[in-house]
N, CA, C and O atoms as a GROMACS GRO file, in nm:
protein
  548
    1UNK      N    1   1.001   2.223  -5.101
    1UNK     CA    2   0.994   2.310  -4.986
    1UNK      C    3   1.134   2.320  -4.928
    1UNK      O    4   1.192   2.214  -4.907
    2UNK      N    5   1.199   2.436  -4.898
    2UNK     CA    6   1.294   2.430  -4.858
    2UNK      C    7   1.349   2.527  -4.726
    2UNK      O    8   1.456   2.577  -4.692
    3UNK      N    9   1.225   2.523  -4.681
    3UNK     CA   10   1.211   2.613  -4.489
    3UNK      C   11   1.201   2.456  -4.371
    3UNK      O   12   1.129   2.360  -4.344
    4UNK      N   13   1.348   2.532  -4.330
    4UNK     CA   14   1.403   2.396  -4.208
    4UNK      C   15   1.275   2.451  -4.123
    4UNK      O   16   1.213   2.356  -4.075
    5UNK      N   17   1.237   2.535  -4.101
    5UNK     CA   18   1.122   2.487  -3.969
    5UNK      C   19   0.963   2.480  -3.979
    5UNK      O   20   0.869   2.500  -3.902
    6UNK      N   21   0.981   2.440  -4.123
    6UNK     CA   22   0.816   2.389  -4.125
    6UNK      C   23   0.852   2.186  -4.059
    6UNK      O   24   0.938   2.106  -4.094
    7UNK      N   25   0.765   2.176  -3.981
    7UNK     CA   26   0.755   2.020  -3.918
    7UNK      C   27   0.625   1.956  -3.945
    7UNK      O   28   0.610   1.836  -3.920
    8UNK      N   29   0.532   2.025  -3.991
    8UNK     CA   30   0.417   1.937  -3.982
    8UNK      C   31   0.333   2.025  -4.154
    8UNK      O   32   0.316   2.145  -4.174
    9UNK      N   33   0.291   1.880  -4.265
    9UNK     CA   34   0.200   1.959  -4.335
    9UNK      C   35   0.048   1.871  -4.270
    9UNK      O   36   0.014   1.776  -4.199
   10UNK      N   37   0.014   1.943  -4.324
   10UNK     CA   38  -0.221   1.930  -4.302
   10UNK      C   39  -0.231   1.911  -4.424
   10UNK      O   40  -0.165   1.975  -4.506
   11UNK      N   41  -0.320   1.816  -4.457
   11UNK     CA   42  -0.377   1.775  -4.549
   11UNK      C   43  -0.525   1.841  -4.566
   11UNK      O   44  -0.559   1.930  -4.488
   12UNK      N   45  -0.600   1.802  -4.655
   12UNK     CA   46  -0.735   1.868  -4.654
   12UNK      C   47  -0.810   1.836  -4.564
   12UNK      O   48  -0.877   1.924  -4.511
   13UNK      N   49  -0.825   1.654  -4.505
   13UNK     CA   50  -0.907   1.686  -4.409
   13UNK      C   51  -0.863   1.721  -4.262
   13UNK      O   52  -0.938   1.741  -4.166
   14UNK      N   53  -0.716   1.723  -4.265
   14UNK     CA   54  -0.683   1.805  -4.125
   14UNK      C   55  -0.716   1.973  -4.147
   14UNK      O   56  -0.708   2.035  -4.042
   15UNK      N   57  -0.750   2.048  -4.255
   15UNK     CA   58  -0.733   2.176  -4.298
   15UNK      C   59  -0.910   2.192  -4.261
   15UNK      O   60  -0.943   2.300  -4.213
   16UNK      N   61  -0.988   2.116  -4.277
   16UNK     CA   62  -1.143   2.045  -4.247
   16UNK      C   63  -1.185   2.074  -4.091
   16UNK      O   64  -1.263   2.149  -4.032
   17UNK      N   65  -1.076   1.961  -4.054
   17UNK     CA   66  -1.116   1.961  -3.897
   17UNK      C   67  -1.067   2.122  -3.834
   17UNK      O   68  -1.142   2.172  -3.750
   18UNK      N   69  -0.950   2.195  -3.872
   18UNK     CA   70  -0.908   2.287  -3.809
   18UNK      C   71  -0.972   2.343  -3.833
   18UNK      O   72  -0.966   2.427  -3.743
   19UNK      N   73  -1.109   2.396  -3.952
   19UNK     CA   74  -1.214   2.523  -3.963
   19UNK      C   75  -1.367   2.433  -3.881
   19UNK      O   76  -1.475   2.481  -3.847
   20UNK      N   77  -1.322   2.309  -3.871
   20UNK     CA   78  -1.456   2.294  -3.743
   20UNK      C   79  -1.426   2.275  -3.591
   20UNK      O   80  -1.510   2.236  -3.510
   21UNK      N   81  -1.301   2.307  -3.563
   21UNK     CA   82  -1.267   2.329  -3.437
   21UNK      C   83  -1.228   2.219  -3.317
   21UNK      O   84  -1.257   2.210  -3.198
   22UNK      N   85  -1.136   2.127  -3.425
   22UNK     CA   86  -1.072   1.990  -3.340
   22UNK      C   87  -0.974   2.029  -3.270
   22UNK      O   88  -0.869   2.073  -3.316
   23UNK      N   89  -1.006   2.015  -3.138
   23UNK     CA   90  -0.925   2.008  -3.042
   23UNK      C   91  -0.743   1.884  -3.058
   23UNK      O   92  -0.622   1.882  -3.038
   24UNK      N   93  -0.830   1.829  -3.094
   24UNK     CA   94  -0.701   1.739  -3.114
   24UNK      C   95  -0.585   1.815  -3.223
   24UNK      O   96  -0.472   1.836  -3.178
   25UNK      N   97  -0.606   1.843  -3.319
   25UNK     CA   98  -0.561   1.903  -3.436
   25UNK      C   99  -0.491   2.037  -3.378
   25UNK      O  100  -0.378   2.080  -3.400
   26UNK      N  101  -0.605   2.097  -3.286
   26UNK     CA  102  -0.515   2.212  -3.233
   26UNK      C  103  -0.373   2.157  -3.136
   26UNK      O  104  -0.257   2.197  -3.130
   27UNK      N  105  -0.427   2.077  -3.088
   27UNK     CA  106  -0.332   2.020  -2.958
   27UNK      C  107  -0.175   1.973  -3.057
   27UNK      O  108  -0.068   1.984  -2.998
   28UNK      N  109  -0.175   1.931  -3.176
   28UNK     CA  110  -0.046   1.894  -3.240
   28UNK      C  111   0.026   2.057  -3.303
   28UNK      O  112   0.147   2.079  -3.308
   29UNK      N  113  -0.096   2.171  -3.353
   29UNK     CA  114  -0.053   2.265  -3.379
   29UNK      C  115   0.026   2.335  -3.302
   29UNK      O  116   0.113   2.414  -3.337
   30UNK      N  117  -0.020   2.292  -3.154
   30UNK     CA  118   0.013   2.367  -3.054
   30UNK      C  119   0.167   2.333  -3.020
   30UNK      O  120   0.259   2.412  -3.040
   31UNK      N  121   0.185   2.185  -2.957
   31UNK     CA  122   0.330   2.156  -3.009
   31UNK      C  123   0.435   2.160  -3.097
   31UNK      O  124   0.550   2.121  -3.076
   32UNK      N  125   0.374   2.223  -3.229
   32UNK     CA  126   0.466   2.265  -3.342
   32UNK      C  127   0.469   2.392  -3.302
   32UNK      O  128   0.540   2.459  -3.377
   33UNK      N  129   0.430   2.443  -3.230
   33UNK     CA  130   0.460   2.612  -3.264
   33UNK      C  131   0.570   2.642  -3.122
   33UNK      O  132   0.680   2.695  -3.118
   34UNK      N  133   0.483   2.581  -3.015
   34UNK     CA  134   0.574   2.560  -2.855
   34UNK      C  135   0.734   2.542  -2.918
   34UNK      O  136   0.833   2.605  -2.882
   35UNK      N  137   0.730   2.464  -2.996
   35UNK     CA  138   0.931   2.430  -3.028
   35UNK      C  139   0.936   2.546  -3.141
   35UNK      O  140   1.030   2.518  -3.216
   36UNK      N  141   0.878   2.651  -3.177
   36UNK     CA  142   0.926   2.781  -3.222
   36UNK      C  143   0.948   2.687  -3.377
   36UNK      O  144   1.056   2.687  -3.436
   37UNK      N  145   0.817   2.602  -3.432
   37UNK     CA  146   0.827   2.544  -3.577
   37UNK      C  147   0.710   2.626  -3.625
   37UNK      O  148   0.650   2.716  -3.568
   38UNK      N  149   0.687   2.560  -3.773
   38UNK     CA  150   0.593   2.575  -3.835
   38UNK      C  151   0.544   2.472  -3.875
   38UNK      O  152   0.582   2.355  -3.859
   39UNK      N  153   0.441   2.521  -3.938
   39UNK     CA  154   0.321   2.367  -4.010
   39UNK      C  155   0.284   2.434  -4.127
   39UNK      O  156   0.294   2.556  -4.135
   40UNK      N  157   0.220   2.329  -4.263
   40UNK     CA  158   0.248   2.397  -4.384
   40UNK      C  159   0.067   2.328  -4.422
   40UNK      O  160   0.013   2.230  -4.371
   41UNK      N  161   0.016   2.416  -4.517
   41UNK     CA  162  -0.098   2.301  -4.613
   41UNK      C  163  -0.026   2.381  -4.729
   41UNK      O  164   0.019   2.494  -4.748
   42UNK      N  165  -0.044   2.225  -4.818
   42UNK     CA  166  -0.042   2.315  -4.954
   42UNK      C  167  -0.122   2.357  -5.021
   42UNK      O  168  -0.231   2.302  -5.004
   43UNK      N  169  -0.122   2.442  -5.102
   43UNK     CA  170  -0.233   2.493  -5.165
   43UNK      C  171  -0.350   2.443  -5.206
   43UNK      O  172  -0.461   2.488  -5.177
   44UNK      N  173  -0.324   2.334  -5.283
   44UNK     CA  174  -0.426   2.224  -5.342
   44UNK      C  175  -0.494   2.200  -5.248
   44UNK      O  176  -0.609   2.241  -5.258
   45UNK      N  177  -0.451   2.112  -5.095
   45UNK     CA  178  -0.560   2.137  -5.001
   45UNK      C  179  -0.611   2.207  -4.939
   45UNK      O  180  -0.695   2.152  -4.868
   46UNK      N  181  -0.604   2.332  -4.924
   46UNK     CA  182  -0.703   2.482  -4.948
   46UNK      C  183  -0.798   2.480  -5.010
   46UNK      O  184  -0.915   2.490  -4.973
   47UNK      N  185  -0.741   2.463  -5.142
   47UNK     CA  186  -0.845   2.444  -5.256
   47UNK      C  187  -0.964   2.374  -5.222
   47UNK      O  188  -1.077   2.422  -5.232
   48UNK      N  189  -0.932   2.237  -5.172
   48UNK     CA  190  -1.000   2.118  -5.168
   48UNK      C  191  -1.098   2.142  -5.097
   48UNK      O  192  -1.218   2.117  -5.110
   49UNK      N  193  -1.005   2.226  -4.974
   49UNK     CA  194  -1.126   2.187  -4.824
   49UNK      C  195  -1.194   2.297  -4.873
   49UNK      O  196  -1.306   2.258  -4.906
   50UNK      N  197  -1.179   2.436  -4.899
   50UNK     CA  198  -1.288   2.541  -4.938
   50UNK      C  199  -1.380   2.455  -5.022
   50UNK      O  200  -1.500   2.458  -4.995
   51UNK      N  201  -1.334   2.373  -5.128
   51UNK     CA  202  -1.473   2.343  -5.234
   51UNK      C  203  -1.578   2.256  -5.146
   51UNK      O  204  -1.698   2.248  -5.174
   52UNK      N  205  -1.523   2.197  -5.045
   52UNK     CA  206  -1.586   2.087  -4.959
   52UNK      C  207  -1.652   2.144  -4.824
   52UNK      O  208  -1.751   2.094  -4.771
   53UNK      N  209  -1.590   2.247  -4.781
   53UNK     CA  210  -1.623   2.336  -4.648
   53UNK      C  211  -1.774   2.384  -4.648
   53UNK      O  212  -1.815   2.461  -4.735
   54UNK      N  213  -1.846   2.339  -4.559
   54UNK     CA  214  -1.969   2.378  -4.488
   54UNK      C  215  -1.952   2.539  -4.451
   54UNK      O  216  -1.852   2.594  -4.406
   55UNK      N  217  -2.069   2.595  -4.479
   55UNK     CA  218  -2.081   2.751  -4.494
   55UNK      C  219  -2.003   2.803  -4.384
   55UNK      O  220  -1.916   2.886  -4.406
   56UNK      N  221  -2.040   2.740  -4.206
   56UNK     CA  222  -1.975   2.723  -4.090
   56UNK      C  223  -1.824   2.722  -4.098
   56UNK      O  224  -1.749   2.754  -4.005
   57UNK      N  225  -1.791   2.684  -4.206
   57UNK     CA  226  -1.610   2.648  -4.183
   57UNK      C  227  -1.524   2.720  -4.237
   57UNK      O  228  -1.401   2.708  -4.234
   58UNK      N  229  -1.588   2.796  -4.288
   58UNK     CA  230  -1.486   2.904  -4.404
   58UNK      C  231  -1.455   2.983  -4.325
   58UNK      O  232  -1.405   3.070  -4.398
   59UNK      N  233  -1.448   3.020  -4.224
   59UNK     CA  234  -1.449   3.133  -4.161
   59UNK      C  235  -1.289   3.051  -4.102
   59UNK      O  236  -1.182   3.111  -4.109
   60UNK      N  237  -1.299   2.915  -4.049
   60UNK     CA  238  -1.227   2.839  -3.971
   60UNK      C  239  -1.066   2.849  -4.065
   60UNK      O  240  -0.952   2.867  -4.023
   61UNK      N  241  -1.122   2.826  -4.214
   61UNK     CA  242  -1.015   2.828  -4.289
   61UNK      C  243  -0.945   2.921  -4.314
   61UNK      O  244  -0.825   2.896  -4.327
   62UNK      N  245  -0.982   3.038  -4.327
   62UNK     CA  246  -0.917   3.157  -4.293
   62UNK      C  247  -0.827   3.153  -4.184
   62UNK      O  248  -0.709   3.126  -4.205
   63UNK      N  249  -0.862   3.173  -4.088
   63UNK     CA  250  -0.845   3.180  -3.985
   63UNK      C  251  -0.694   3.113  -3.996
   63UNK      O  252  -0.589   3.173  -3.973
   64UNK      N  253  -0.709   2.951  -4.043
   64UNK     CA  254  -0.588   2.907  -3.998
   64UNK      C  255  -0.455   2.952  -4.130
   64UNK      O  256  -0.334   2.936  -4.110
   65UNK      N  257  -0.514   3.009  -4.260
   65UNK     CA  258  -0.409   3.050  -4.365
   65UNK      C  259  -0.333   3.148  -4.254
   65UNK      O  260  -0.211   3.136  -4.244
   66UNK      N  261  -0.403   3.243  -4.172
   66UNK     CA  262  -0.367   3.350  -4.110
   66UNK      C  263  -0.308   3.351  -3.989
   66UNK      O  264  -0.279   3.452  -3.924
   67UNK      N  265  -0.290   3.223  -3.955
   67UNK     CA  266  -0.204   3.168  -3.829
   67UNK      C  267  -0.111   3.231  -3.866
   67UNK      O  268  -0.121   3.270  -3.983
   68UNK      N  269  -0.003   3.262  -3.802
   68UNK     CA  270   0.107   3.330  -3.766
   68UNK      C  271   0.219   3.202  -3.820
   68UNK      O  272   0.309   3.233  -3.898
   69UNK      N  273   0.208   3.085  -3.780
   69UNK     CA  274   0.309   2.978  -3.803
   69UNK      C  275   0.229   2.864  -3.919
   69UNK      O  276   0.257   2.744  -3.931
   70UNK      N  277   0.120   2.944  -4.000
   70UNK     CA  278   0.095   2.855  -4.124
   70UNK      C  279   0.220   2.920  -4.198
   70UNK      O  280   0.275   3.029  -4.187
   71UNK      N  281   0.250   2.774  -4.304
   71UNK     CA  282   0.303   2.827  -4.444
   71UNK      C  283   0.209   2.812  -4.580
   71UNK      O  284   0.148   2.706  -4.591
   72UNK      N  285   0.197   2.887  -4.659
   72UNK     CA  286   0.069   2.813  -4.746
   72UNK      C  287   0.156   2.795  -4.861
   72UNK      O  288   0.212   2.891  -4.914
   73UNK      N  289   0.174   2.621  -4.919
   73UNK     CA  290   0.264   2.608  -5.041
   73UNK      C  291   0.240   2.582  -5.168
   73UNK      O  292   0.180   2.487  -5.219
   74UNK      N  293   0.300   2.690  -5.222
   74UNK     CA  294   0.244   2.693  -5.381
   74UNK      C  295   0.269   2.586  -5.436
   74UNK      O  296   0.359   2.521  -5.383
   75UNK      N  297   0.210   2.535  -5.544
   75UNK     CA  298   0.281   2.445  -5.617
   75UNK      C  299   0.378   2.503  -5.747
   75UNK      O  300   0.343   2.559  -5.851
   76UNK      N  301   0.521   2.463  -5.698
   76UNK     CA  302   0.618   2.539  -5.807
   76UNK      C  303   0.588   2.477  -5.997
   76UNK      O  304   0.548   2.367  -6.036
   77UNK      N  305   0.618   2.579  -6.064
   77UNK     CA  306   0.577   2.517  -6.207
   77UNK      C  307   0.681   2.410  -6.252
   77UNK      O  308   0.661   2.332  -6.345
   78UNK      N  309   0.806   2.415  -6.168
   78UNK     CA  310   0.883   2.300  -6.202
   78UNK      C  311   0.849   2.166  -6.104
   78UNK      O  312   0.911   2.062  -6.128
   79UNK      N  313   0.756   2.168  -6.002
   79UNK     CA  314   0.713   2.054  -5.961
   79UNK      C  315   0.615   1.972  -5.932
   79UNK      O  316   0.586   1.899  -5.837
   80UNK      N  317   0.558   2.005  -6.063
   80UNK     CA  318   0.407   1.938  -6.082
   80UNK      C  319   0.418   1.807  -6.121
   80UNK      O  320   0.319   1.736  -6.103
   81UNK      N  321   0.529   1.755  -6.179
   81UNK     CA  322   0.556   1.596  -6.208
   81UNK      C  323   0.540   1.480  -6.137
   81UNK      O  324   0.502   1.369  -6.174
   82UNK      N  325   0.586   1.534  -5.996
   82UNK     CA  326   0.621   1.456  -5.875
   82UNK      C  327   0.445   1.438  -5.832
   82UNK      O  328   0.404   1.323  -5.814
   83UNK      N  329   0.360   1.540  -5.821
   83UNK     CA  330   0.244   1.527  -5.796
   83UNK      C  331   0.109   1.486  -5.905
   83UNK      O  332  -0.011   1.464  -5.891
   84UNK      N  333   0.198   1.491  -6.006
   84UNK     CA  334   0.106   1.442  -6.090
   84UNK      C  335   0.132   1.277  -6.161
   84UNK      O  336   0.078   1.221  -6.256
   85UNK      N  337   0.230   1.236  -6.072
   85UNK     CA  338   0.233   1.125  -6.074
   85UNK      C  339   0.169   1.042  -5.993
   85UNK      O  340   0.114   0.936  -6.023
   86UNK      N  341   0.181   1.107  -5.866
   86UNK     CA  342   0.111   1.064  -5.734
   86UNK      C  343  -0.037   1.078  -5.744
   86UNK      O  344  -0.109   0.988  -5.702
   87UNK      N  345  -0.089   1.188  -5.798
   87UNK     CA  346  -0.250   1.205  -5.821
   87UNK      C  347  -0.288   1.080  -5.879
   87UNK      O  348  -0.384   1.016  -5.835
   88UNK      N  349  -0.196   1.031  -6.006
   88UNK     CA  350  -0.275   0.938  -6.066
   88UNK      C  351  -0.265   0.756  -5.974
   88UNK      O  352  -0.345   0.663  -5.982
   89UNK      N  353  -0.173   0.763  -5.920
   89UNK     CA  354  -0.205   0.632  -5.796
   89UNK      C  355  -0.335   0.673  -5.713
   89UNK      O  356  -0.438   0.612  -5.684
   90UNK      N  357  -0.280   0.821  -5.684
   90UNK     CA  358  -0.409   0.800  -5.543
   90UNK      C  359  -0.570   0.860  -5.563
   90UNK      O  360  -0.663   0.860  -5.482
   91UNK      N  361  -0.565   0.924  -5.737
   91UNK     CA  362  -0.701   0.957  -5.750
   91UNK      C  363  -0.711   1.107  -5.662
   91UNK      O  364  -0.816   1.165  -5.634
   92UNK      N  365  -0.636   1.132  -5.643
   92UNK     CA  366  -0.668   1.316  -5.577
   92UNK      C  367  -0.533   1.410  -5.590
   92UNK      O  368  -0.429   1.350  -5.566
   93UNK      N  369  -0.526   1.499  -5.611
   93UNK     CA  370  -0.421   1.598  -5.649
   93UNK      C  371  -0.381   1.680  -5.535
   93UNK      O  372  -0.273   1.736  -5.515
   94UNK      N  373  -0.493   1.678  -5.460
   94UNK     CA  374  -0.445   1.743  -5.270
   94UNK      C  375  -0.389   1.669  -5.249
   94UNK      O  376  -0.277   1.681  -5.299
   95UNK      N  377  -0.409   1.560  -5.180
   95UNK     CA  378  -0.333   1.469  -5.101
   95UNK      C  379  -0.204   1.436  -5.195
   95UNK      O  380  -0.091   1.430  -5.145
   96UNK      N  381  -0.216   1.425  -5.268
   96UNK     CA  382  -0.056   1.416  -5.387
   96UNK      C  383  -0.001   1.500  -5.342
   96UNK      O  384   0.093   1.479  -5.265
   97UNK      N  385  -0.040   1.618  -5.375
   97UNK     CA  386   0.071   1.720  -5.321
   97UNK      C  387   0.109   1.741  -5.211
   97UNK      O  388   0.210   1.810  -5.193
   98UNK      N  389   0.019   1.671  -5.078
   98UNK     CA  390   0.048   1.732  -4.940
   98UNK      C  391   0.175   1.566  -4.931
   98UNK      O  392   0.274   1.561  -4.858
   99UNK      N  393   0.144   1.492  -4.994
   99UNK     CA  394   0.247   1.384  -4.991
   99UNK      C  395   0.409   1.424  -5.036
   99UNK      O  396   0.524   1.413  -4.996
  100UNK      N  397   0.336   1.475  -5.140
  100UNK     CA  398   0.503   1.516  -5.158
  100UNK      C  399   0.579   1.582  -5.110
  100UNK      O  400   0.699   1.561  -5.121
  101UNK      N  401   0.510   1.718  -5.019
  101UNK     CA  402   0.579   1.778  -4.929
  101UNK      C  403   0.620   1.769  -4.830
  101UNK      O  404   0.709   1.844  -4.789
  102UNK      N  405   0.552   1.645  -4.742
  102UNK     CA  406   0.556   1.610  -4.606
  102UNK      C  407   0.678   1.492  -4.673
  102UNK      O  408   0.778   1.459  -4.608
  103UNK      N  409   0.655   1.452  -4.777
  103UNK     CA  410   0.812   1.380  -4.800
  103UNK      C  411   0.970   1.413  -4.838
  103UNK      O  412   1.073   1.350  -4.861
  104UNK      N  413   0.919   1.575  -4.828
  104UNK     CA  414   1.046   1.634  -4.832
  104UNK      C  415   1.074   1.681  -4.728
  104UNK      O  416   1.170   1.758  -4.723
  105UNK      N  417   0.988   1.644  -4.595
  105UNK     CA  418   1.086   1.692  -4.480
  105UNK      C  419   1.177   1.598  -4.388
  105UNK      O  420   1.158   1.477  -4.381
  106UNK      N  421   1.277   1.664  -4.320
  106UNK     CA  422   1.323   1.524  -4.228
  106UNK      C  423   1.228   1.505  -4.158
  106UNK      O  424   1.133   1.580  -4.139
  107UNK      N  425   1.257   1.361  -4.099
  107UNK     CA  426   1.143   1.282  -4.054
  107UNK      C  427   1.179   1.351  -3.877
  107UNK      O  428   1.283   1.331  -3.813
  108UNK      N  429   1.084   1.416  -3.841
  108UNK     CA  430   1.037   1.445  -3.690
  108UNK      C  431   0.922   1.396  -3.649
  108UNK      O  432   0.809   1.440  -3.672
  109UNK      N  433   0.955   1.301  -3.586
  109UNK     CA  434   0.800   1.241  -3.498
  109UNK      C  435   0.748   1.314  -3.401
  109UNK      O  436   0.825   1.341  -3.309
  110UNK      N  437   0.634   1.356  -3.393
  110UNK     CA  438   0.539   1.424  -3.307
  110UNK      C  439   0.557   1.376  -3.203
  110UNK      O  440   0.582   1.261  -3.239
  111UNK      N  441   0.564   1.375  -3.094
  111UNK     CA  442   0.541   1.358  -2.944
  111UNK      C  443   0.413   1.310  -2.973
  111UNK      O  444   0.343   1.364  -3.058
  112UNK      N  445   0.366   1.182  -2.891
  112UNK     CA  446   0.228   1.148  -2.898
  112UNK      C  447   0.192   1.063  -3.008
  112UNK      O  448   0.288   1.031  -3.077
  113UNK      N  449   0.071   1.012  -3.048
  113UNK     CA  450  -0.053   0.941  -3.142
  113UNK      C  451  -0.098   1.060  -3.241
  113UNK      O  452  -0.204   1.109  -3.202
  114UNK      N  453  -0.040   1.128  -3.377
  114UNK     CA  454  -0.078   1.198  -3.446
  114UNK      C  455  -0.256   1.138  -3.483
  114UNK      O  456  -0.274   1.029  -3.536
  115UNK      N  457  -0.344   1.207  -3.456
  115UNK     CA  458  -0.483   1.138  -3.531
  115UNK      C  459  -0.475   1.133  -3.653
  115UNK      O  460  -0.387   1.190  -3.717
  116UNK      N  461  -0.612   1.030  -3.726
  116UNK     CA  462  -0.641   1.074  -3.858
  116UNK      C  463  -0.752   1.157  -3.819
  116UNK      O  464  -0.825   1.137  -3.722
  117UNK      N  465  -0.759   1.275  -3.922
  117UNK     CA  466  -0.845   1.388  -3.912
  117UNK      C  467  -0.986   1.316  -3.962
  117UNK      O  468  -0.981   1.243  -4.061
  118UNK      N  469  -1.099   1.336  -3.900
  118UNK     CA  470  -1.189   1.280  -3.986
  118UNK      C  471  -1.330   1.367  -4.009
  118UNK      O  472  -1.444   1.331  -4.040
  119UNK      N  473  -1.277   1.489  -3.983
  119UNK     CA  474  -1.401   1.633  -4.010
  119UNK      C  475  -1.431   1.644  -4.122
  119UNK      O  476  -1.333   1.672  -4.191
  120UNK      N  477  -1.560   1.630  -4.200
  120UNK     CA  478  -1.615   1.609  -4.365
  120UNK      C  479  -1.735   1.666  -4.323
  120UNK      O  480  -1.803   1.663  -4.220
  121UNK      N  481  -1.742   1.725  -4.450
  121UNK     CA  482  -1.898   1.761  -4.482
  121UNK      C  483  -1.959   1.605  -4.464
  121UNK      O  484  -1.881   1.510  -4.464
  122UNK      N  485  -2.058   1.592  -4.452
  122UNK     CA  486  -2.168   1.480  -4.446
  122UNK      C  487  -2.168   1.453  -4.612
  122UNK      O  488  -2.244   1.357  -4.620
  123UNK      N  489  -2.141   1.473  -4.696
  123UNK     CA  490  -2.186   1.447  -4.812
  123UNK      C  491  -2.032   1.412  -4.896
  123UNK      O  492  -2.021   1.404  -5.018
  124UNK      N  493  -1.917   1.395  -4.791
  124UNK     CA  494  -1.839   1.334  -4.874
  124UNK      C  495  -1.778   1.257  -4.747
  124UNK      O  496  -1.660   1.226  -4.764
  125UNK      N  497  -1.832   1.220  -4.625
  125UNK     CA  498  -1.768   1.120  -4.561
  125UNK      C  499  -1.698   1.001  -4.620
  125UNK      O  500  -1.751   0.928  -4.704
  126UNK      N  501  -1.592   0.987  -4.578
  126UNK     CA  502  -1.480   0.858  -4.623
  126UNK      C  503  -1.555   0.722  -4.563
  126UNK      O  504  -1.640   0.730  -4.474
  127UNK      N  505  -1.529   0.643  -4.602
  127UNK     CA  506  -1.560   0.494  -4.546
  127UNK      C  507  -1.437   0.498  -4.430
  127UNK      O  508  -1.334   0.564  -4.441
  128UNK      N  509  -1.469   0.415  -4.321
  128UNK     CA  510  -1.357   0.395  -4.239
  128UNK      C  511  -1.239   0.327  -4.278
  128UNK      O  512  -1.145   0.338  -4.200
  129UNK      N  513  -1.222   0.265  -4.371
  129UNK     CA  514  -1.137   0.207  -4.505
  129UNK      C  515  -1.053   0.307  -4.521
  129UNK      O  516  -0.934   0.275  -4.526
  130UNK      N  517  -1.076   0.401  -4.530
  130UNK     CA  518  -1.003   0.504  -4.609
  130UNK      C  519  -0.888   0.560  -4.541
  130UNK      O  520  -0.887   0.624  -4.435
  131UNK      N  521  -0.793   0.528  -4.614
  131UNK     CA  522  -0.671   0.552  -4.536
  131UNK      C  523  -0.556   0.675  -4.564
  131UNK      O  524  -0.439   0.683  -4.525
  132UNK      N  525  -0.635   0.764  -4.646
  132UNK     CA  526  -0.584   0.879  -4.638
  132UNK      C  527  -0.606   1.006  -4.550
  132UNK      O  528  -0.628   0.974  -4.433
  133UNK      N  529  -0.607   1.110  -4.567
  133UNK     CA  530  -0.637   1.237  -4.414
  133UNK      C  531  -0.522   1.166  -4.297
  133UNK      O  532  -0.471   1.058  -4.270
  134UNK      N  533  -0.521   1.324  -4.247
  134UNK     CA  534  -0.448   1.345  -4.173
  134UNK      C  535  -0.364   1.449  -4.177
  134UNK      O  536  -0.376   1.536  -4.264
  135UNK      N  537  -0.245   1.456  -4.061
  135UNK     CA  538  -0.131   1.528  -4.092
  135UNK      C  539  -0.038   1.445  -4.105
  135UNK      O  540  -0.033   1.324  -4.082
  136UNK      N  541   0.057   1.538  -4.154
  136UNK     CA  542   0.217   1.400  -4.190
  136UNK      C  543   0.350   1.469  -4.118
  136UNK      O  544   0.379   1.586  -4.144
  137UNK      N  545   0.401   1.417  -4.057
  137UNK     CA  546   0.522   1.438  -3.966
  137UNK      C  547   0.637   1.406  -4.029
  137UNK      O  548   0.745   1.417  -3.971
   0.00000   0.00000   0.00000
């Protein structure tokens, strides 16, 4: 990724909570955009949350591709290595990729307690164990 004012990527289940209408999630969007930034998902978690999204939420997901200050990031054909290395530690290819991008930005800390996102269909809830979701700063 190489746009200085993306500051924040979403992962799938922050991409989750934003099509079921977390206030909290909005409240960090809201401060990325107030400082005239952007916020990014990558593609893969698009992917993810549509295959996982409750009939109710698709509408939500739209919605946020079409934000004005989303970026939606492809995965380039020269950088599938980096994420397909990471898929195979963490067992998922979204979150790989939203890792790798949120690790290519400089590090800007959010103002505040970033949450973990924890909006799921009922039929793939995480254990509270689970220490992936979220956004990454």
């Amino acid at each position: 990724m190489n746009d200085p004012t993306v500051r924040l990527v979403l992962d799938t289940s922050a991409v989750l909570a934003y099509a079921d209408g977390s206030i909290d999630l909005g409240e960090v969007i809201t401060e990325v955009v107030d400082e005239a930034q952007r916020f990014a998902v990558p593609a893969p978690c698009l992917i993810e949350a549509s295959r996982l999204a409750r009939d109710d939420q698709a509408a939500g997901t739209r919605l946020l591709v079409h934000h004005t200050h989303c970026v939606v990031l492809p995965l380039p054909a020269d950088g599938w290595e980096p994420v397909a290395a990471r898929a195979r530690t963490l067992g998922r290819a979204d979150l790989a990729a939203c890792l790798v991008e949120a690790a290519a930005l400089p590090p800007s800390p959010l103002p505040g307690k970033v949450p973990r996102w924890t909006s799921r269909p009922p039929s793939t809830a995480a254990p509270a164990s689970d220490t992936g979701g979220g956004a990454t700063a």
